[in-house]
N, C-alpha and C positions, 0 to 999 in steps of 0.2 A: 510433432509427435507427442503422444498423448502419456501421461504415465500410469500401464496398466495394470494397477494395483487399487485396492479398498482406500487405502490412505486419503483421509479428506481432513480439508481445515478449514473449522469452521470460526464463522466471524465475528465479531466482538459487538456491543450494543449499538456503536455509534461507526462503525463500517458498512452503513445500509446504504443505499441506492441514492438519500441526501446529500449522505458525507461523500461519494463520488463525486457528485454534482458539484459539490461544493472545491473539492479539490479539482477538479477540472477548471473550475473558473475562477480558482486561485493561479494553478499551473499557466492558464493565458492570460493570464493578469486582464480580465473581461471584465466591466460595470454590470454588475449582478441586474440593474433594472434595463440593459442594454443586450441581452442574449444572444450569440449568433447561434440561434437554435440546431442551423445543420449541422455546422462545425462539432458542438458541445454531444448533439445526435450519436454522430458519428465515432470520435472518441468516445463516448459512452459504450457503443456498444461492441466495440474494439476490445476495450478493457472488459466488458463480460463475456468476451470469446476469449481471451485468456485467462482468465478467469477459470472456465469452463476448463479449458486445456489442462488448469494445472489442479482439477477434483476439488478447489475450492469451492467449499457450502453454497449455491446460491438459495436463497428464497423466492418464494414467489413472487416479493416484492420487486425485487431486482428486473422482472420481465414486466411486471405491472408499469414501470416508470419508465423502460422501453419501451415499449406500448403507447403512453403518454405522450414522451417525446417526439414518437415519429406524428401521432398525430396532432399534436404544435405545428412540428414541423412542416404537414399538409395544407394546413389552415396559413400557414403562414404565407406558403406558396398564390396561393390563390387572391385575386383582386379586395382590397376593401372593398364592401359593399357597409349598405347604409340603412339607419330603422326607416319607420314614416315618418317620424317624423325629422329626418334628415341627420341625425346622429350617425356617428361610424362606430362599429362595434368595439369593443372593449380589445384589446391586445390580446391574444391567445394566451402569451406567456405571462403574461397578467398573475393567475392562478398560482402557477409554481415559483413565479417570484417569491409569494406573499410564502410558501409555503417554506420558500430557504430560508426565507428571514427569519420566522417561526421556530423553524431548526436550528439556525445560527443564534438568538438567542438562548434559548434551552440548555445550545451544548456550550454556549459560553457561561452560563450557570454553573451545569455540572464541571467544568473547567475550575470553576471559583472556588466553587467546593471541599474538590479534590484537592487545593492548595493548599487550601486552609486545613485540610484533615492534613496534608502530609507536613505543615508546621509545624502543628501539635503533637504528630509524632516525633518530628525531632526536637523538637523545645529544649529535653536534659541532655541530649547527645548532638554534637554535632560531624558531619562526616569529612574527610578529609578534601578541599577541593581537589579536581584534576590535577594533573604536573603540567607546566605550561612547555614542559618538555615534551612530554606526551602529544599532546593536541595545539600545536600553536596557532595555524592557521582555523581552525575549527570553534573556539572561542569565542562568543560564550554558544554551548550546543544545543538545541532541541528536540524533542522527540519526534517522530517521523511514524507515517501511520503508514499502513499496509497497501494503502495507493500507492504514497513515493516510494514503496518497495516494486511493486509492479511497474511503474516508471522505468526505476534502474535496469529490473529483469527485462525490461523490452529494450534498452539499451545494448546490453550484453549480447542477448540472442541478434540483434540484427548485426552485430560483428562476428556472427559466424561466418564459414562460408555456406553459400548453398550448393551446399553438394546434390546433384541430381542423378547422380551413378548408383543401383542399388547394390546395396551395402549387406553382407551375408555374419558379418561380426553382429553379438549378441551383446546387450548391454547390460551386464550384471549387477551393477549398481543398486545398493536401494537408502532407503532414508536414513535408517539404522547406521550404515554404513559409512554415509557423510555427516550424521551427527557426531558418530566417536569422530571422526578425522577434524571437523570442525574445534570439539571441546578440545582436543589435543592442541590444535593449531595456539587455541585460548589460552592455554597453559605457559605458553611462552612467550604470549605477548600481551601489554594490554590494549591495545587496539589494534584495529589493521582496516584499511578501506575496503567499502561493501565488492568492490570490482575487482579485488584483490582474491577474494574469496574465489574466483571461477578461474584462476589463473590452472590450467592445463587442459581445462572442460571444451574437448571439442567438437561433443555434439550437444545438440536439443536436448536430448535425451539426460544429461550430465547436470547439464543446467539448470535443469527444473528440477529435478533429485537432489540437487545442492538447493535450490534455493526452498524444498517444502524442509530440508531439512533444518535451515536453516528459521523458519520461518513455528520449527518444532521447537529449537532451542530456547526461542525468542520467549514464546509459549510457558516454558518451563522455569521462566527469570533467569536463564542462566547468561546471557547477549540483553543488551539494550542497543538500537538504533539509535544515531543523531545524527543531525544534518545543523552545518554553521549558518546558512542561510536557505533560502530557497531553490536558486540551481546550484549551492554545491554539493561537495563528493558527500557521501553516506559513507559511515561511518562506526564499524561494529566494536563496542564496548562491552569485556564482561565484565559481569556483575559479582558484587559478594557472596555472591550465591554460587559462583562456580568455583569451589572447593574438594576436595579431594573424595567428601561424602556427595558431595553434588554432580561433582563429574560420573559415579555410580550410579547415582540417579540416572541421569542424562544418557549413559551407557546400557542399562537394563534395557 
């Protein structure tokens, strides 16, 4: 079920059609120069139908590197064949190997960067670490990007049930809605797990209205995501930012 409202979120610099790729063959823990191109295909564009589902901004890129992919994928399908002079052609995935490298470079640059500015911003101040109370098993945390968000969302939703009896109840819900319930929820605690958040939600419909909302908050610095490792739980932390002039914010 789709949510039918204007409401759209749009993506950040490094959320393009690479950094999937890239989080895809992180998430199978796959040899970047070893590609199982249908596999990666197929999740690919899995994740741009949910995507789609939940009024997330695509580009045109996003369909360009679909595109791509399937036809890898074609090429791959079909026998080597050979030049004249007896050579076999170059790997398909050849191309876009060279081109995540390219990317993964770059953005471990701007990674570098970004570290180094957020030193120097705190240089004369420093902030208090976490409580090991707070986060035990969670330690030390990372940031989490809007794929491992979409990961967990497809976790969630496939513990619904599938109800196939049609349903005459209207879903009133909107984003507004579960924002304020969200920053309220923040106010009393300082963390809570990402799966925690959907605890009563039982439909699609619920789901996705918690998590664009959620995904607003994120937006606003008022929530930061972390994850302890790679498959573990997610992890919603507020920020300094969610203060009693900030929760106004957050509530307008």
């Amino acid at each position: 079920m789709e949510v039918d409202s204007p409401y759209e979120v749009k993506l950040g610099n490094f959320e393009g059609p690479l950094e999937l790729l890239l989080h895809l063959i992180k998430k199978n823990e796959i040899n970047i120069y070893d590609i199982p191109i249908a596999l990666i295909t197929q999740q690919y564009i899995e994740t741009l139908d949910l995507m789609k589902s939940l009024n997330l901004s695509i580009a045109g890129e996003f369909l360009v590197m679909a595109a791509t992919l399937i036809h890898i994928k074609s090429k791959t399908l079909l026998p080597p064949s050979e030049t004249d002079e007896g050579v076999e052609e170059a790997d398909p995935r050849q191309e876009l190997v060279w081109r995540l490298l390219e990317y993964q470079k770059f953005k471990d640059a701007a990674e570098r960067l970004e570290e180094r500015e957020s030193l120097w911003r705190e240089i004369f101040r420093r902030e208090p670490a976490p409580s090991p109370e707070l986060l035990p098993e969670e330690i030390p945390l990372v940031d989490v990007t809007l794929y491992d968000l979409l990961d967990a969302l497809k976790n969630v939703l496939s513990r619904l049930p599938d109800k196939k009896l049609f349903q005459v109840t209207a879903d009133e819900l909107s984003v507004k809605d579960r924002m304020q319930f969200l920053i309220e929820r923040m106010e009393n605690a300082e963390s809570f797990l990402f799966e925690a958040l959907f605890d009563g939600a039982a439909t699609r419909y619920a789901v996705v209205v918690t998590f664009l909302a959620l995904l607003e908050v994120i937006r606003l610095g008022l929530v930061q995501v972390m994850q302890g490792d790679v498959c573990g739980p997610l992890r919603l932390i507020k920020t300094k930012n969610l203060s009693p002039e900030g929760d106004q914010n957050g509530r307008a």
